[in-house]
PLY file of the C-alpha trace (Angstrom):
ply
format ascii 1.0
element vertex 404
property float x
property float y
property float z
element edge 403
property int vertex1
property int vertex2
end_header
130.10 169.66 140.10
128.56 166.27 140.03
125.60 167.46 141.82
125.10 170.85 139.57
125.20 168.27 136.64
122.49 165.85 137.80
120.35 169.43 138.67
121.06 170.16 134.97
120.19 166.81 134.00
116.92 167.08 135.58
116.24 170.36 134.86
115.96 169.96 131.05
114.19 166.45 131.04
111.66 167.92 133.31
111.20 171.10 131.11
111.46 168.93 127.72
108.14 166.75 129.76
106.09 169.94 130.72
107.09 171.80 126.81
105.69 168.08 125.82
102.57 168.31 128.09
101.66 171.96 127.24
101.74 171.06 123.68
99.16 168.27 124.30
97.26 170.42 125.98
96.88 172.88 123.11
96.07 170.00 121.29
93.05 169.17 123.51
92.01 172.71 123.24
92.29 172.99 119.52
89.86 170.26 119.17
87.30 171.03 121.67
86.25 173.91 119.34
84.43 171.23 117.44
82.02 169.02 118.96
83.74 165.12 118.91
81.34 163.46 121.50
79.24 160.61 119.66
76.46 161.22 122.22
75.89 165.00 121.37
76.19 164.64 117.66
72.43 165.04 116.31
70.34 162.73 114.08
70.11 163.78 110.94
68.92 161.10 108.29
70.28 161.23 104.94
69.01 162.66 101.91
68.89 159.14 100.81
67.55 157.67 103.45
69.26 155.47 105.97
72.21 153.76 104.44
72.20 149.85 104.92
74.66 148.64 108.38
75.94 145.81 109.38
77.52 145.43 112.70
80.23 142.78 113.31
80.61 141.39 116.40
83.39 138.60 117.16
82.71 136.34 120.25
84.98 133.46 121.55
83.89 132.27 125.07
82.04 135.38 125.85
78.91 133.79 127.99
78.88 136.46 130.72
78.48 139.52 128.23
77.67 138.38 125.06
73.86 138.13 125.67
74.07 141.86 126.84
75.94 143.37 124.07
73.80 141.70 121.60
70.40 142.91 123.21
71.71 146.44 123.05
72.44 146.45 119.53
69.26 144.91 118.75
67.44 147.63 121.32
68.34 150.27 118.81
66.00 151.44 116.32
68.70 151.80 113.52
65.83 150.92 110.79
68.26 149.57 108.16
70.04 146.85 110.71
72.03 143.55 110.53
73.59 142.01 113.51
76.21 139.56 112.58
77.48 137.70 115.52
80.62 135.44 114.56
81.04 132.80 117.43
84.58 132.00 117.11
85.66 128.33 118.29
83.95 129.04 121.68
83.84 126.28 124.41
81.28 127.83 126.40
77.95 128.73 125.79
78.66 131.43 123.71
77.03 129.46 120.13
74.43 128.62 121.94
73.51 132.05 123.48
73.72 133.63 120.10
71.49 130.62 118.15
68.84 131.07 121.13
68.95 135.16 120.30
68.76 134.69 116.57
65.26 132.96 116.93
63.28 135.78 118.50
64.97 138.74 116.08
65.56 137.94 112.42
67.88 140.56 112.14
70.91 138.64 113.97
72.98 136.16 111.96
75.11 134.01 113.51
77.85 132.66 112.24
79.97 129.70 113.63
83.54 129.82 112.83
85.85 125.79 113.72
88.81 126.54 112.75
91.54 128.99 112.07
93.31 129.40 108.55
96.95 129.48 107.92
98.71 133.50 108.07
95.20 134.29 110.47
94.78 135.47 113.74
91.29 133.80 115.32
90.12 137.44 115.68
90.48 138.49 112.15
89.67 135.43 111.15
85.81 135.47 112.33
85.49 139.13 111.58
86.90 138.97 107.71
84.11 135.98 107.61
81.41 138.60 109.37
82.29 141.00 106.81
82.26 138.60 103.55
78.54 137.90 104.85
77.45 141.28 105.09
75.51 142.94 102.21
75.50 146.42 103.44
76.80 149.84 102.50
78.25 150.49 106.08
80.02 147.44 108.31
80.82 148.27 112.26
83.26 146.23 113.96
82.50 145.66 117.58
83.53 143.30 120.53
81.31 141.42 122.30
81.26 143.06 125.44
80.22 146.06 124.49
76.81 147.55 125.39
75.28 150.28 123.17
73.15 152.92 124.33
69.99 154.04 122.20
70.12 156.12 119.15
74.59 155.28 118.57
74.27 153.98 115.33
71.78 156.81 113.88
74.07 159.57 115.28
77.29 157.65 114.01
75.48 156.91 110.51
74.61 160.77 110.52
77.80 161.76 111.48
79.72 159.82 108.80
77.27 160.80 106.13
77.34 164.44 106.76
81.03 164.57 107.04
81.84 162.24 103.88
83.78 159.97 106.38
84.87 156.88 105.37
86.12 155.37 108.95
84.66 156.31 112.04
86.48 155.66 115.46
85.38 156.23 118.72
87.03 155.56 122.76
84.36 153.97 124.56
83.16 155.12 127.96
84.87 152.38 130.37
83.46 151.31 133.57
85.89 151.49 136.36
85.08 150.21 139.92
88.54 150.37 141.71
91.06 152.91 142.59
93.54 150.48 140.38
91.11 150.53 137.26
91.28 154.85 137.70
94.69 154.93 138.28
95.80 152.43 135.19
92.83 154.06 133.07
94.11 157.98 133.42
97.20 157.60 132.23
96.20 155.44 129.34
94.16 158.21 128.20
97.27 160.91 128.83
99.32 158.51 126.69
96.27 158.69 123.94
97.00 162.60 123.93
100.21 161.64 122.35
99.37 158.69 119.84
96.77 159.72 118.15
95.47 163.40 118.49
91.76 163.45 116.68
93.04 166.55 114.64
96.67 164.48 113.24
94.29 161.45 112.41
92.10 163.82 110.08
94.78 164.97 108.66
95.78 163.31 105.57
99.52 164.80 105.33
100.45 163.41 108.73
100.90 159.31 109.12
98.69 159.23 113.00
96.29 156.70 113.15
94.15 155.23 115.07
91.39 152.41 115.39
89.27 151.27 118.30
88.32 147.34 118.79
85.22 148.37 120.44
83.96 150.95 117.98
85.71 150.58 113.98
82.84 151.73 111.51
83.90 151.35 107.88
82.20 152.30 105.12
81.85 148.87 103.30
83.40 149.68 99.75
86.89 151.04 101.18
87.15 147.94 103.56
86.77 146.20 100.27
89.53 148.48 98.09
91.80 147.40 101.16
91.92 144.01 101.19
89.79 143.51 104.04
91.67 142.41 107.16
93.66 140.32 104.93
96.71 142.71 104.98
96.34 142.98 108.75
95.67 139.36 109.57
98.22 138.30 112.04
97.90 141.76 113.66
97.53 141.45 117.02
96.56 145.34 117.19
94.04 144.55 114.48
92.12 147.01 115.29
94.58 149.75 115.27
96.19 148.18 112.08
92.55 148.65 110.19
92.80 152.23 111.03
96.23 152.37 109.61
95.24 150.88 106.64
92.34 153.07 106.40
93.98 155.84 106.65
97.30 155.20 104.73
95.34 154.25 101.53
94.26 157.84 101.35
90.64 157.62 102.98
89.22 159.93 105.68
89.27 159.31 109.19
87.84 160.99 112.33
88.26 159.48 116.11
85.28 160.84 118.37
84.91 160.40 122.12
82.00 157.40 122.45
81.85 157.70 125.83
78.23 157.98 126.76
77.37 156.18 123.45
78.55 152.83 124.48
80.71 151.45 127.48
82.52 147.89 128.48
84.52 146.65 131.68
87.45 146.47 130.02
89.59 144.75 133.16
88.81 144.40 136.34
91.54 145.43 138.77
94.49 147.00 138.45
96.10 143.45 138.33
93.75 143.09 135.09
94.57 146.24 133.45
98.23 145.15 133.68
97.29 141.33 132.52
94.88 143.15 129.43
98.21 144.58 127.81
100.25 141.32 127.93
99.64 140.11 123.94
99.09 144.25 122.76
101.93 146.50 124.14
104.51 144.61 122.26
102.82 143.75 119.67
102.11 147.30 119.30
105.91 148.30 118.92
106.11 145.40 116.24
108.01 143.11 118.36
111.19 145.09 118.22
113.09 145.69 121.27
114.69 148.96 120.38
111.00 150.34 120.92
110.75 149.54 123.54
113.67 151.03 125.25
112.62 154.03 123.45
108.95 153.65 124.80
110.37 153.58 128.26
112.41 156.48 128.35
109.26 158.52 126.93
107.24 157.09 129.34
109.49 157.78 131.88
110.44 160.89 131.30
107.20 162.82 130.45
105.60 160.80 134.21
108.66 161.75 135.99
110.20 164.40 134.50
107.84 167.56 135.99
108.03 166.16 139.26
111.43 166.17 139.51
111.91 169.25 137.64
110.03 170.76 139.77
111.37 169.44 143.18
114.68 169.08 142.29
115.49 171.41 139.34
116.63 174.66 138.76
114.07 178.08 139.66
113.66 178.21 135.16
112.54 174.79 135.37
110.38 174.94 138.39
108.27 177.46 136.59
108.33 175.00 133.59
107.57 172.02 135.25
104.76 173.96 137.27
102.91 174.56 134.00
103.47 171.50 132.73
101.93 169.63 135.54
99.14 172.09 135.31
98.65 171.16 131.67
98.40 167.43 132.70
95.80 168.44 134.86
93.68 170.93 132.73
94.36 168.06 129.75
92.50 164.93 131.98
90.08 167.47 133.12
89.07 168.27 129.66
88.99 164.28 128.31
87.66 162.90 131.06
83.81 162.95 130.49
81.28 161.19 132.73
82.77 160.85 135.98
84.77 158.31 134.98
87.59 159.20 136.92
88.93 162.60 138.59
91.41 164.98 137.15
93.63 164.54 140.44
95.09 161.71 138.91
96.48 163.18 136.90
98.86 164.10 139.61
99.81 160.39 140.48
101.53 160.13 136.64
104.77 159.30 139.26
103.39 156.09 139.97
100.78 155.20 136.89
103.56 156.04 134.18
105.86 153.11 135.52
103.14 150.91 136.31
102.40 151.43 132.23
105.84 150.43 131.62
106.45 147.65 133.45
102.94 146.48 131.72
105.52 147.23 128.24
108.06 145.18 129.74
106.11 142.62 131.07
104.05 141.87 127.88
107.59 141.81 126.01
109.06 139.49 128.92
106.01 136.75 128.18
105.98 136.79 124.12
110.01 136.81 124.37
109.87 133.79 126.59
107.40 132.10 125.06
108.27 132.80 121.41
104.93 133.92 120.80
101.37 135.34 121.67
99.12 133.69 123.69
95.49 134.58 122.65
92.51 132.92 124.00
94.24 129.91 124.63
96.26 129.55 120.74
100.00 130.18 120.72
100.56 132.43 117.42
104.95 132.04 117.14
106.90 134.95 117.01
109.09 134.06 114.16
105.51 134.34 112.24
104.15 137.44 113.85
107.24 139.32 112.94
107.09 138.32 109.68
103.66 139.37 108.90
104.83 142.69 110.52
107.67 142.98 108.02
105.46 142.35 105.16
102.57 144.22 106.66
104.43 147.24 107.04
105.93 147.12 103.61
102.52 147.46 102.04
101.89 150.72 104.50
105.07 152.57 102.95
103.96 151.18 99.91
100.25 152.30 99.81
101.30 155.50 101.88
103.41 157.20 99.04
101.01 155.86 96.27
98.07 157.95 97.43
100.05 161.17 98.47
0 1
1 2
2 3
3 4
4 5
5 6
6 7
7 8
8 9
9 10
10 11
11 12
12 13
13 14
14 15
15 16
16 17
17 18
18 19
19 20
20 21
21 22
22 23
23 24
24 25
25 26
26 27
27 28
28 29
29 30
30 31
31 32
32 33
33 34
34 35
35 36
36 37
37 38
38 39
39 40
40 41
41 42
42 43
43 44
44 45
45 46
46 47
47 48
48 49
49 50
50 51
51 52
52 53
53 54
54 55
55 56
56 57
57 58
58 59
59 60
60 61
61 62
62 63
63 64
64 65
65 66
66 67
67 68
68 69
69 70
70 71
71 72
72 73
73 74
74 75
75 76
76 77
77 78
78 79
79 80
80 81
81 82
82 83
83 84
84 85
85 86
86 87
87 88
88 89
89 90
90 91
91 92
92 93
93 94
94 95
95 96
96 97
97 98
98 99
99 100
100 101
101 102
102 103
103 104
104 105
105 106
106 107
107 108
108 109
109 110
110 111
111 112
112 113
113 114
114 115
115 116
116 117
117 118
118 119
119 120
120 121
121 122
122 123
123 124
124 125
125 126
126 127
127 128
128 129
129 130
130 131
131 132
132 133
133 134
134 135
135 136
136 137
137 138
138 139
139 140
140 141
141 142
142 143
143 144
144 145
145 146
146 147
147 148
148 149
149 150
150 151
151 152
152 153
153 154
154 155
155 156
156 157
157 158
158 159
159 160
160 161
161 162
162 163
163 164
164 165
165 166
166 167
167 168
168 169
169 170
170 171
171 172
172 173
173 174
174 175
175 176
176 177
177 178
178 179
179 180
180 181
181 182
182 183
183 184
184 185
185 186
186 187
187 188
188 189
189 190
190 191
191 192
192 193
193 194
194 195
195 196
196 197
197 198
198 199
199 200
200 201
201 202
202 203
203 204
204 205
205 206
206 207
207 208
208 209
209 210
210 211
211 212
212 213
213 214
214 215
215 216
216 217
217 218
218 219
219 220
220 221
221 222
222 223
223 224
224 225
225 226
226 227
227 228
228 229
229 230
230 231
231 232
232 233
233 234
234 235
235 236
236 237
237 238
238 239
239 240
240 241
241 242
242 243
243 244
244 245
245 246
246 247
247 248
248 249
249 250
250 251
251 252
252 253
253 254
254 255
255 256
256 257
257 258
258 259
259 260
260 261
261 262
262 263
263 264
264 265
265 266
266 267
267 268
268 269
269 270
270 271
271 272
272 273
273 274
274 275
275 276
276 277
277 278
278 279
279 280
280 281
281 282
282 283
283 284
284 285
285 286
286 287
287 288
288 289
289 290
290 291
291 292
292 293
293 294
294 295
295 296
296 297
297 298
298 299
299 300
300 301
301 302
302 303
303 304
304 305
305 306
306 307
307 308
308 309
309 310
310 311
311 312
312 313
313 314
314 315
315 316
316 317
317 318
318 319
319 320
320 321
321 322
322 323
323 324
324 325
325 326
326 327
327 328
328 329
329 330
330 331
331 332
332 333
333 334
334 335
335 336
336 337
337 338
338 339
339 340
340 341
341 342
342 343
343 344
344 345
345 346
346 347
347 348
348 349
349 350
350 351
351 352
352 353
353 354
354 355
355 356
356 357
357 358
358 359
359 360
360 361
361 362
362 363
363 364
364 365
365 366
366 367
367 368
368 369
369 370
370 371
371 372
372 373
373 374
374 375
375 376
376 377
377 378
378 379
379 380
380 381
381 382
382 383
383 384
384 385
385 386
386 387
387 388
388 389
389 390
390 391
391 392
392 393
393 394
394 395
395 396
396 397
397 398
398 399
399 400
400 401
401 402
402 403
């Protein structure tokens, strides 16, 4: 009896996981009707001509990529350009890099940020002072160790143009040198399936969201009707938060694949992917540990439960779990884009899917202990993160039902 029970058991999470999966998958087929690769989308200058653009770029002690990432946004021939770099309290030779780039191209402004105000993040900080120095119709948020290839900001600026967009988000094309890096990096995109499907964040009736660190362009009048980062400023997912906002104060949205359009080395190792979600994952559940359990079991269950449905469950949910495993597989196969990694990993979700959680619990185990984030060396205290969450969050409702 006990053992027909724990068959049930599995049986239904496993067929639950693979119903979960398949539905993903038709997701990922519903939007590769349209084209939503950065790299393919055509130039096509306005009728107005090129629209003004500033790109943002926040660096603290960024001296092995900064000088990179700069050059390739000053390679591109974007004819209405302004580079802003904001060197943010760096005690390398970040400032210095950056002054020694600005000479040679008067199109880069740099920007020296000391210190950090009270109720900011350093982050937000030095890209809400980016912003307030920008005169441009257009503002892109990037990171500092981000290279560009040629042409991305015409065929973003025509993309967002043409469509009407007023926030443009894109994944960028990672480069991965390890098994670990693969491994770590396929099912963080499976778990993207999930959070933010391109065709919920377009959709204005439905609350997904989604912003990307690496790639956030904004058309410069709605950052300004929202505050700026000023309502996200102790967000630790600031970037994701912007998109929220965005989206929530009734503007339109579209997340695009930039892979091919620009790339970074996000971590290096698998011991680095793991270490690169300690101050987000939580953070990202807004401190609150009943998310967390929740995150786990849904993590668990949809890495776990086709496997086990289908080597331990009953013949229905065999069949079930079969196709849901294949829908993992056709699903990676169909976001994966340049060789990045191969589709087969898909079929190691047994062993990536708990390595992503015990990043969850791991990042929640260091803030909990230390009562706080630890971000480039500053210690921002829980008490206050959670606080800024609570108010944070009551402007989202608040703006959410005001523009619906």
């Amino acid at each position: 009896m006990t053992l027909l029970s724990l068959t049930g058991i599995i049986s239904i999470l496993g067929a639950v996981a693979s119903l979960l999966w398949i539905g993903a998958l038709v997701q990922v087929l519903a939007n590769s009707r349209k084209s939503t690769r950065l790299r393919e989308q055509p130039i096509e200058e306005p009728e107005d001509g090129w629209p003004s653009l500033a790109v943002i770029v926040a660096a603290r002690d960024e001296e092995a990529t900064v000088e990179a990432s700069i050059r390739s946004l000053l390679a591109q021939s974007y004819p209405a350009l302004e580079v802003i770099a904001v060197d943010d309290r760096s005690t390398d030779r970040t400032g210095a890099i950056l002054d020694e780039l600005a000479q040679h191209d008067h199109r880069l402004n740099v920007v020296h940020v000391t210190d950090i105000p009270s109720g900011w993040l350093g982050k937000t900080n030095a890209l809400q002072h980016g912003a307030e120095t920008a005169i441009a119709r257009w503002l892109l948020f990037t990171d500092a160790d981000i290279v560009f290839a040629p042409n991305t900001l015409e065929r973003a600026v025509s993309l967002v143009e043409l469509a009407g967009l007023d926030h443009l988000t894109a994944t960028p094309g990672t480069i991965l040198k390890t098994v670990g890096e693969r491994l770590f990096m396929a099912v963080f995109s499976l778990a993207f399936l999930f959070k933010a499907p391109p065709a919920w964040v377009e959709n204005r009736r439905i609350k997904a969201s989604i912003g990307v660190g690496a790639f956030n362009l904004v058309r410069a009048e709605v950052f300004e009707a929202i505050g700026g980062f000023k309502r996200v400023a102790m967000s630790i997912d600031e970037d994701m938060r912007l998109g929220q906002a965005i989206k929530f104060a009734g503007y339109r949205n579209r997340l695009v694949d930039g892979n091919g359009a620009f790339a970074v080395r996000w971590q290096v190792g698998l011991g680095g992917m793991i270490r690169g979600l300690e101050k987000n994952a939580f953070a990202s559940l807004d401190f609150r540990l009943p998310m967390v359990f929740l995150a786990t079991v849904v993590l668990l269950m949809l890495s776990l439960g086709p496997i086990c449905g289908l080597l331990f469950g009953f013949t229905w949910a065999r069949a079930i779990c079969g196709l849901g495993i294949l829908a993992t597989l056709v699903a990676l196969a169909l976001v994966t884009t340049g060789g990045r990694f191969h589709w087969l990993y898909a079929l190691l979700l047994p062993i990536s899917g708990p390595l992503l959680v015990f990043s969850l619990w791991r990042s929640t185990w260091f803030t909990l202990r230390r009562k706080g984030v630890t971000w480039r060396g500053h210690l921002y205290p829980l008490d206050q993160l959670r606080h800024h969450v609570e108010l944070r969050n009551y402007w989202f409702k608040e703006v959410w039902y005001s523009t619906r």
